[in-house]
C-alpha positions in Angstrom: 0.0 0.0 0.0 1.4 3.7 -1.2 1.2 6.1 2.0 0.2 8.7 -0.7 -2.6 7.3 -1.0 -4.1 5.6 -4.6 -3.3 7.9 -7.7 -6.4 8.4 -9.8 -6.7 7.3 -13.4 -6.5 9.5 -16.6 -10.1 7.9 -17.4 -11.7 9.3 -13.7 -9.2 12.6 -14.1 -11.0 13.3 -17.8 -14.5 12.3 -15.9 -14.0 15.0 -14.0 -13.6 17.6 -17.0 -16.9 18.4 -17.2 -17.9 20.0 -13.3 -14.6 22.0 -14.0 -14.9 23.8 -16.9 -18.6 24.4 -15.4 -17.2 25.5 -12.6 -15.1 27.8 -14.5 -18.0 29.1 -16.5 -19.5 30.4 -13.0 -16.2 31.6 -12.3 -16.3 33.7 -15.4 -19.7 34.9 -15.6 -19.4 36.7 -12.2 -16.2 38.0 -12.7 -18.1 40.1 -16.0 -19.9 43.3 -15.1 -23.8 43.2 -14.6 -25.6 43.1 -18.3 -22.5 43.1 -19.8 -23.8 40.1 -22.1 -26.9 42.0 -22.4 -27.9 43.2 -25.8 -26.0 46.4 -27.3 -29.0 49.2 -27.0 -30.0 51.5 -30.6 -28.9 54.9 -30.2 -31.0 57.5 -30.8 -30.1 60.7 -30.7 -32.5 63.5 -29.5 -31.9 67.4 -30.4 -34.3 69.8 -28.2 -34.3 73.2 -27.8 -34.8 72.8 -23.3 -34.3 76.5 -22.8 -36.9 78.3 -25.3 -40.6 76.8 -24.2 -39.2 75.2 -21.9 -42.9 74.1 -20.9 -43.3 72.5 -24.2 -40.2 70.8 -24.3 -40.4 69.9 -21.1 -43.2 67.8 -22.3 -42.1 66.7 -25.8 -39.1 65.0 -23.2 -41.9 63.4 -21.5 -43.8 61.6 -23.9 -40.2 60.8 -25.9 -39.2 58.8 -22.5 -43.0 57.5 -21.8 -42.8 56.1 -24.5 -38.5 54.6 -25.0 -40.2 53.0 -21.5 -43.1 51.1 -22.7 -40.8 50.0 -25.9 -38.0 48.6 -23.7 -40.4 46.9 -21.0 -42.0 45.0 -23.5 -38.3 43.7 -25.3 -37.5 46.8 -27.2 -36.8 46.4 -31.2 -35.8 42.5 -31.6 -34.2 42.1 -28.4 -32.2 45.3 -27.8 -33.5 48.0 -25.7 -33.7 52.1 -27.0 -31.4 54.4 -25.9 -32.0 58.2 -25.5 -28.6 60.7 -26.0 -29.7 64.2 -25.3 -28.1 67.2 -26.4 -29.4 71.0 -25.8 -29.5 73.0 -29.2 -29.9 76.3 -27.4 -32.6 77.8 -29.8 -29.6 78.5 -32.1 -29.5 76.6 -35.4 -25.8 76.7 -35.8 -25.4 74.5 -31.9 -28.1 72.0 -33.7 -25.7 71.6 -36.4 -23.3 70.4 -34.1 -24.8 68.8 -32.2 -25.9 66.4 -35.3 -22.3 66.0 -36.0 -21.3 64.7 -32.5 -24.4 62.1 -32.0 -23.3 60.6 -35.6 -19.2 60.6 -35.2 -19.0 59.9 -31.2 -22.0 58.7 -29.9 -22.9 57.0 -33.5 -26.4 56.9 -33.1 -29.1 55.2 -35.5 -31.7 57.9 -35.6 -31.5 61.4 -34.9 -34.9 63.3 -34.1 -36.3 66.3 -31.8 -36.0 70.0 -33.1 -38.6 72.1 -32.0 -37.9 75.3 -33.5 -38.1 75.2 -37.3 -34.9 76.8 -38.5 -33.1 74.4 -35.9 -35.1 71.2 -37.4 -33.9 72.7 -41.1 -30.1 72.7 -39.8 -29.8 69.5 -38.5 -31.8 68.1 -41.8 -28.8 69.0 -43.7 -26.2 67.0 -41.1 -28.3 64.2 -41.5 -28.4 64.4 -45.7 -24.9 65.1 -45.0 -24.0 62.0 -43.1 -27.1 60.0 -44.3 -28.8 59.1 -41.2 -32.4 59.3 -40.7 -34.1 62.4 -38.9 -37.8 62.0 -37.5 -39.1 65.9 -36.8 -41.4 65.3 -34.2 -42.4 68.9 -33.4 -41.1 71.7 -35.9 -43.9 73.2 -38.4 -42.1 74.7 -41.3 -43.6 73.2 -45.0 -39.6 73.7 -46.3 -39.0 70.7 -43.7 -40.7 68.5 -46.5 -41.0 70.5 -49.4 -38.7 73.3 -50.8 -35.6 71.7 -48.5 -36.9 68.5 -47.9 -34.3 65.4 -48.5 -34.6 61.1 -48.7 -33.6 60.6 -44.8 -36.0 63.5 -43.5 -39.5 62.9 -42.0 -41.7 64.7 -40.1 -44.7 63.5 -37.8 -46.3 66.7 -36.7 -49.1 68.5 -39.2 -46.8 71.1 -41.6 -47.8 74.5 -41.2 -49.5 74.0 -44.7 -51.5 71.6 -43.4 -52.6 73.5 -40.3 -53.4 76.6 -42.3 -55.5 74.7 -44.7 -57.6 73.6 -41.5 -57.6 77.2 -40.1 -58.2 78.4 -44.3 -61.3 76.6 -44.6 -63.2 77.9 -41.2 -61.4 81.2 -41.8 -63.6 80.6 -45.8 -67.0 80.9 -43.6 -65.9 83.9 -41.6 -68.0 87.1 -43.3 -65.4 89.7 -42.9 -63.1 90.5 -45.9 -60.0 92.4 -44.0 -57.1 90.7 -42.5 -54.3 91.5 -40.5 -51.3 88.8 -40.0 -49.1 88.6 -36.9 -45.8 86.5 -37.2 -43.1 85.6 -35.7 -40.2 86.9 -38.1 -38.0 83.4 -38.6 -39.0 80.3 -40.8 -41.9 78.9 -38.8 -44.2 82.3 -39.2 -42.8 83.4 -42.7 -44.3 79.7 -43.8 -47.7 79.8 -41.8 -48.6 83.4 -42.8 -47.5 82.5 -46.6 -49.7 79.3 -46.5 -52.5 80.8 -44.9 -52.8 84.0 -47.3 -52.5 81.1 -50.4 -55.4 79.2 -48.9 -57.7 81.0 -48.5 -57.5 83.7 -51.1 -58.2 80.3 -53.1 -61.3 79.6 -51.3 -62.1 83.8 -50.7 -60.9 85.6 -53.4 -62.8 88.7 -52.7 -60.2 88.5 -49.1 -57.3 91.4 -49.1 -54.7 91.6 -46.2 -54.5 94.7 -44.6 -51.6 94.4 -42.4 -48.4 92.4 -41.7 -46.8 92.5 -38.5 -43.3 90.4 -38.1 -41.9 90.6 -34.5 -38.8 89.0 -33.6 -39.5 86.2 -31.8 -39.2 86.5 -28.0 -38.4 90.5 -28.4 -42.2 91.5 -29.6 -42.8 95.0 -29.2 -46.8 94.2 -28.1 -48.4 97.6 -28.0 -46.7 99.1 -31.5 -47.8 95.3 -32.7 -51.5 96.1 -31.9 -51.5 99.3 -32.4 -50.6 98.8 -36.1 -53.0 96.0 -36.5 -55.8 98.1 -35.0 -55.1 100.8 -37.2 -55.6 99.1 -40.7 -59.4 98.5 -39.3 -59.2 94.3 -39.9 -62.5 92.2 -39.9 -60.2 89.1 -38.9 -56.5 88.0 -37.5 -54.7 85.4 -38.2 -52.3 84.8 -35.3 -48.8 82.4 -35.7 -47.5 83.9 -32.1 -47.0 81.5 -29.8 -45.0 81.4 -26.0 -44.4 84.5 -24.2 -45.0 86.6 -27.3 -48.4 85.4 -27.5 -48.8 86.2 -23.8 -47.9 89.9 -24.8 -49.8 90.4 -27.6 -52.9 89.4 -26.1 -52.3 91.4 -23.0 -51.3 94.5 -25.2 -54.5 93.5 -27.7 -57.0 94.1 -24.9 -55.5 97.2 -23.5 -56.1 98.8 -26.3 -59.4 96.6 -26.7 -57.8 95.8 -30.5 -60.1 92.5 -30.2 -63.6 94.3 -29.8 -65.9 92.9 -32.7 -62.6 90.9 -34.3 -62.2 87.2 -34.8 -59.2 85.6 -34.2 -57.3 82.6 -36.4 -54.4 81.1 -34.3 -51.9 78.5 -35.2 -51.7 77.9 -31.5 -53.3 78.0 -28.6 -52.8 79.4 -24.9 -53.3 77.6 -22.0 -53.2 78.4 -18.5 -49.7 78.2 -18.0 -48.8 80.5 -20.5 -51.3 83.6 -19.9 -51.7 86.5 -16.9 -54.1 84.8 -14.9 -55.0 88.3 -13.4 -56.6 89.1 -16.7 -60.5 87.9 -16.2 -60.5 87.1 -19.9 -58.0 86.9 -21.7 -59.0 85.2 -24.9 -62.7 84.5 -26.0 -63.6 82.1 -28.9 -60.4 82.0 -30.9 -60.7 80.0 -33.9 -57.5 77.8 -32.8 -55.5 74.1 -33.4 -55.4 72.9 -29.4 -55.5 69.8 -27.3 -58.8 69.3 -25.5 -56.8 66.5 -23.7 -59.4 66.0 -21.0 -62.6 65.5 -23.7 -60.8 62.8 -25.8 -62.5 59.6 -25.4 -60.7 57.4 -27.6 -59.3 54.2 -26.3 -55.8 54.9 -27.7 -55.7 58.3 -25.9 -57.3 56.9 -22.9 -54.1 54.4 -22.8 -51.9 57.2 -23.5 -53.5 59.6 -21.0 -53.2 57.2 -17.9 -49.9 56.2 -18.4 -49.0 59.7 -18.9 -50.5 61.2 -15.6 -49.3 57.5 -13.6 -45.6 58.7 -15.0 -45.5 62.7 -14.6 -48.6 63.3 -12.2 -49.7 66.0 -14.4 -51.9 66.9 -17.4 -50.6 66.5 -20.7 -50.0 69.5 -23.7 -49.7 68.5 -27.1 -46.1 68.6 -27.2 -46.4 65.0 -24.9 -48.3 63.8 -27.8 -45.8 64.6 -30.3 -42.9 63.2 -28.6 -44.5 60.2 -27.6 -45.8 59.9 -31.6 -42.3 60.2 -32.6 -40.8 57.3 -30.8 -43.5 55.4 -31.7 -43.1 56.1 -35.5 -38.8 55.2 -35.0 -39.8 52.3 -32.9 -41.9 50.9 -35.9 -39.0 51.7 -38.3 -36.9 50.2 -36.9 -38.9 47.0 -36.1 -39.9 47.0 -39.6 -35.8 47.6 -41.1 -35.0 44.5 -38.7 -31.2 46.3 -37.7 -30.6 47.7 -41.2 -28.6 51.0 -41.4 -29.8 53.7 -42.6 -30.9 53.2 -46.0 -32.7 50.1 -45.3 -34.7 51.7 -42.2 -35.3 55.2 -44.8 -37.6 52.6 -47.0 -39.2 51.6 -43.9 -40.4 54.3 -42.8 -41.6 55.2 -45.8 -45.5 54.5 -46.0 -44.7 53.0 -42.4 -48.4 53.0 -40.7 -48.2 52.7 -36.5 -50.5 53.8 -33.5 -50.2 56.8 -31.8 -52.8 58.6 -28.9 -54.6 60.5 -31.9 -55.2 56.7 -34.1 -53.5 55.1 -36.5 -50.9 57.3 -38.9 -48.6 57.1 -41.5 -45.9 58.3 -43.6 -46.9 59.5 -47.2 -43.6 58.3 -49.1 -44.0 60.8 -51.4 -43.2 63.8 -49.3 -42.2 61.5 -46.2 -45.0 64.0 -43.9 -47.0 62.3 -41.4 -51.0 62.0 -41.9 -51.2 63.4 -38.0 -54.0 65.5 -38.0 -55.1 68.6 -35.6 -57.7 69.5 -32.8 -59.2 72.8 -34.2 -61.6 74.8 -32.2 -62.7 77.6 -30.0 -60.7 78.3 -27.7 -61.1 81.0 -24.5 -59.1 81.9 -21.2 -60.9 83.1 -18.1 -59.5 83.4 -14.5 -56.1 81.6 -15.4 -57.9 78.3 -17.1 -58.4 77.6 -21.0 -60.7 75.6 -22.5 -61.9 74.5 -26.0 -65.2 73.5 -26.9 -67.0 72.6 -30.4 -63.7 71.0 -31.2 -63.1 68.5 -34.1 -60.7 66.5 -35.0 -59.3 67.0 -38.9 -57.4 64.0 -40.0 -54.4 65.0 -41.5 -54.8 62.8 -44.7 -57.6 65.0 -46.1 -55.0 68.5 -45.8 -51.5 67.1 -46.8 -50.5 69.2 -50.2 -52.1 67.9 -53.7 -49.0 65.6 -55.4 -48.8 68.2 -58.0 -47.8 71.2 -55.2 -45.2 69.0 -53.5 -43.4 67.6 -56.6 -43.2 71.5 -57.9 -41.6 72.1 -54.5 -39.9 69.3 -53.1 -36.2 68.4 -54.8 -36.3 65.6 -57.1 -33.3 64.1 -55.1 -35.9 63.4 -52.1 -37.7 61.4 -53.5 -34.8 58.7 -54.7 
């Protein structure tokens, strides 16, 4: 007998292979960092402007992460989760620009979406033709977003301002007064509305002349000379494309000087509470406006929408919420649709790409790559510090998008490829 005691075989040495290299695996696998076999998340890379309307980007932000949540929690976009990179454009359209530029080259994101204000959405279209990744406008208005300097990776999910004026154009059509006056802010957004608007309905008017254009700069609106000039050109009507603090001011300055007496008013937004003096008793009163009765909506998709909205964020809703949470949706289909292409392969998905958002089912026309989004239009009043909206309507958005003949004289051949 050896006082070392028996010496194993190779045969029960290689028997024992098996628990080791197990063990090893176990070994391994907790020396790794957590989720570090997890799946590598799709980057998409948001541009906001946090500091102008704050409010309303505030809530774009919420309804952009409402929904990146609900995506992820049920398995995110074949297996890998969504990923939100932020960046802060600043209100300035040259910041956007590089701001594109760093999400592609550093943070190489997927999809790039956000800008608010429409120069800033216009800027970072051309980074994205420039380094061919797809943009999804959630919020900015301007028609030259999808027409004049519209390109292949560019869409847009929110109602152009051609679109909204052509709602506003046809109540404006029933109003009996000939004389209008136009208020604007002086950058792309107003320069669009006030042009659409004017196009419209002198096509359904003709007998209609325009009697006044006022262009502030936006945020540094000199209210009183604004109204004062309007009231002085005697108007039957206004169409109004101020919006934010400016709009605050020239409604304040407008019943000063009582410029709203016996005047209808067509807005291309909407104030609510938040956003008007609520020391003024009344502040607005039945202004032909697009708006977001958010609390008279009985639809089942809003419904969904609105509890999971006020479970998240414990308060109301704007339309803004809607638009980024319709945005993430639309990328999120894209991208299930493209199954992990790159770019060009997810650019002909989202083309004619239908999906569900809080206002129904829409859709990408491929033609001009605009959403069929529609609008809430209305009349709309402010009293003690609260707005509301009544004899509301929804307009779906696939009865205002431009006639194929208007977009192809206006959008660049090179879009459409």
């Amino acid at each position: 007998m050896n006082a070392a005691g028996p010496q194993s075989s190779p045969r029960s040495r290689l028997s024992l292979l098996p628990a080791l290299l197990a063990a090893l695996a176990v070994s391994v696998s907790l020396a790794l960092p957590v989720g570090a076999a997890a799946a590598e998340p799709i980057r998409i890379g948001e541009i906001n402007s946090q500091g102008r309307a704050s409010t309303a980007s505030q809530a774009y932000r919420n309804g952009l992460s409402l929904a990146l949540e609900q995506i992820n929690e049920s398995g995110g976009i074949h297996g890998r989760p969504l990923q939100l990179i932020s960046r802060d454009d600043l209100g300035d359209a040259d910041q956007a620009a590089r701001n594109a530029r760093e999400l592609v080259s550093k943070e190489h994101v997927e999809v790039l979406t956000g800008t608010m204000l429409s120069d800033v959405a216009l800027a970072v279209a051309r980074e994205a033709a420039r380094s061919k990744t797809v943009l999804v406008v959630g919020d900015a208005l301007t028609d030259a977003i999808t027409l004049d300097k519209g390109n292949r990776y560019t869409f847009r999910v929110r109602p152009s301002t051609y679109m909204l004026a052509a709602m506003l154009a046809e109540q404006a059509a029933r109003m009996p007064g000939r004389r209008w006056a136009m208020v604007a802010p002086n950058y792309e957004y107003g320069q669009s509305a006030v042009a659409s608007f004017k196009m419209l309905l002198k096509q359904a008017r003709p007998d209609v002349e325009f009697v006044s254009d006022q262009w502030p700069a936006m945020g540094k609106m000199k209210a009183d000379e604004v109204a004062r000039a309007i009231r002085q050109s005697r108007p039957d009507a206004i169409f109004n494309a101020t919006f934010g603090e400016d709009l605050q001011k020239f409604v304040q300055a407008g019943n000063r000087q009582q410029l709203f007496n016996g005047v209808r008013v067509v807005s291309m937004t909407s104030a609510g509470a938040q956003s008007l003096d609520p020391s003024q008793s009344e502040a607005i009163r039945d202004w032909v406006a697009v708006g977001y009765p958010w609390d008279q909506i009985n639809t089942p998709e809003h419904q969904r929408f609105l509890e999971a909205y006020l479970k998240k964020f414990s308060e109301r809703p704007q339309l803004s919420a809607v638009l980024g949470y319709s945005t993430m949706m639309a990328i999120a289909g894209g991208l299930k649709k493209s199954e992990g292409g790159d770019g060009e392969v997810l650019l002909e998905s989202l083309r004619g790409l239908h999906w569900s958002s809080p206002l129904g089912e829409l859709s990408f026309r491929a033609l001009d790559q605009q959403s069929t989004m529609g609008a809430f239009i209305g009349l709309v009043s402010q009293k003690d510090g609260r707005s509301t909206m009544r004899e509301w309507r929804y307009l779906d958005g696939t009865a205002y998008l431009p006639p194929p003949t208007y977009v192809r004289g206006r959008r660049p051949a090179s879009a459409g490829k």
